[in-house]
C-alpha positions as CSV (number, residue, x, y, z in Angstrom):
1,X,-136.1,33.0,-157.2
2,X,-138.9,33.1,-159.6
3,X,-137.5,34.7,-163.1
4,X,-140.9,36.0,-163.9
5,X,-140.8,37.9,-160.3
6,X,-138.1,40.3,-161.2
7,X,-139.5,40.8,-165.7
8,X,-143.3,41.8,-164.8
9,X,-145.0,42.9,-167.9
10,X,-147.7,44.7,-166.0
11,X,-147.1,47.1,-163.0
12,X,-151.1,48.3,-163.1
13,X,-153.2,47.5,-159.8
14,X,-155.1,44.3,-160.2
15,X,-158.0,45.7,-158.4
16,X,-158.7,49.0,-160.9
17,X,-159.0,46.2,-163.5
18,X,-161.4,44.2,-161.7
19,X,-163.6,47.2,-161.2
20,X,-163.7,48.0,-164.9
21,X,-164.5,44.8,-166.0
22,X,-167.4,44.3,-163.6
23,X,-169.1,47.5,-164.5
24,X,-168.2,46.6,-168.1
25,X,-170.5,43.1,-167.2
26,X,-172.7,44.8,-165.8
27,X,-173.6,47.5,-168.0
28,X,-173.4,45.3,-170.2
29,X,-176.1,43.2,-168.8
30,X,-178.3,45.8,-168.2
31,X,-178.0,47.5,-171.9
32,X,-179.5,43.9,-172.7
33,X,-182.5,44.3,-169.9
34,X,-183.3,47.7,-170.7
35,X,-183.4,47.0,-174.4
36,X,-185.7,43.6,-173.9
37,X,-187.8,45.8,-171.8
38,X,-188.6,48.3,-174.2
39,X,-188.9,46.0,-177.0
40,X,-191.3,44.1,-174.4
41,X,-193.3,47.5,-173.9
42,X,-193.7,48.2,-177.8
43,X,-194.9,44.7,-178.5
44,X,-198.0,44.6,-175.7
């Protein structure tokens, strides 16, 4: 057997911490849109 099967570091759900870093992306992402669209209606 697999030593690393029996020490796991972390027991957290995989799944909670691909949620959190997909709406981290994503807000991140659209922080960047919302700020080049107000900067985009300033300028005009």
């Amino acid at each position: 057997m697999n030593e690393f099967e029996q020490d796991v570091q972390s027991k957290r759900n995989d799944f909670v911490d691909s949620v959190v870093g997909m709406v981290v992306s994503v807000g991140f992402f659209t922080t960047i849109f919302i700020i080049a669209t107000v900067i985009k209606i300033l300028g005009s």
